[in-house]
C-alpha positions as MATLAB code, in Angstrom:
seq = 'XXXXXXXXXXXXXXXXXXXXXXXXXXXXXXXXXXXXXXXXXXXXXXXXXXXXXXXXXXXXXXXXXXXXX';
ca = [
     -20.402  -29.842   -1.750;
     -19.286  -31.687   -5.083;
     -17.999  -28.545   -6.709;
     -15.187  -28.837   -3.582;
     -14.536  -32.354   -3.580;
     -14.118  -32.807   -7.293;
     -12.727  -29.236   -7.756;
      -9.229  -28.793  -10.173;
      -5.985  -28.806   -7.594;
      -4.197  -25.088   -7.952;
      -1.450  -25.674   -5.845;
       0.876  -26.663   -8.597;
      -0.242  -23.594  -10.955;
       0.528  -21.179   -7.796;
       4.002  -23.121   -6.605;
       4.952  -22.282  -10.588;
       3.594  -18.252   -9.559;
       5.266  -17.540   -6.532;
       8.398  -19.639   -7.310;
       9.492  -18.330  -11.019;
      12.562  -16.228  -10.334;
      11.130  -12.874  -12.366;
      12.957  -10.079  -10.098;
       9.302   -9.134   -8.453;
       8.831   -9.727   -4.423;
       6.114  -11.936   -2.733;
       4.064   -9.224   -2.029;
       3.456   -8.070   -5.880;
       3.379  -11.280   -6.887;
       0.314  -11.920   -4.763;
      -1.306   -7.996   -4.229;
      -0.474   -6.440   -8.037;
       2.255   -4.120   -8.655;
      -0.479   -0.979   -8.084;
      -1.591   -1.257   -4.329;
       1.659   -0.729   -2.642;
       2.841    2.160   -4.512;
      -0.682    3.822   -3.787;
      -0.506    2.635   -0.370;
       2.816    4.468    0.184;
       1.541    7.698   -1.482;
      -1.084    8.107    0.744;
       1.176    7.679    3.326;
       4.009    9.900    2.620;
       1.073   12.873    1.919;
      -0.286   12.070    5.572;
       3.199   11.801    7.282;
       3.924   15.553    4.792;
       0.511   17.325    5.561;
       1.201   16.102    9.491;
       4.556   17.169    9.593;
       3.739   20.799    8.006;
       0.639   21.310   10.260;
       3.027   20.706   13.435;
       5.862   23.324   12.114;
       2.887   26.017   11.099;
       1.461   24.904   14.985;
       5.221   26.164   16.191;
       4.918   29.262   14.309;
       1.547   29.786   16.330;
      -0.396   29.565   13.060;
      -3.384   27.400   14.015;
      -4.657   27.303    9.990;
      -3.494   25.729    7.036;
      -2.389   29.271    5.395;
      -2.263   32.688    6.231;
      -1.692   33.866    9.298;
      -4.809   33.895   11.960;
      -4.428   32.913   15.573;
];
């Protein structure tokens, strides 16, 4: 329990971090500049691979490619 009560204050170290006016958002400030841009690729590919399995689904194709029924 000492570790906590005698423990260096980081408050002022991350009010200096998420304050300094450097261009960047909250959100990569605090999650890295690599999990958003990752997170949206995976999303657009879903949303894409969705949106071409419904159109193929209108055609009456029920696979991926070619053209079995």
């Amino acid at each position: 329990m000492a570790g906590w009560v005698y423990r260096e204050n980081r408050v002022p170290y991350y009010q200096r971090e998420f304050q300094k006016h450097d261009g960047l958002r909250t959100w990569e400030k605090a999650r890295g500049k690599f999990m958003i841009p990752a997170y949206k690729a995976l999303l657009f590919t879903s949303f894409g691979a969705s949106m071409y399995m419904m159109f193929r689904m209108l055609l009456g194709h029920k696979t991926w490619y070619g053209k079995k029924a």
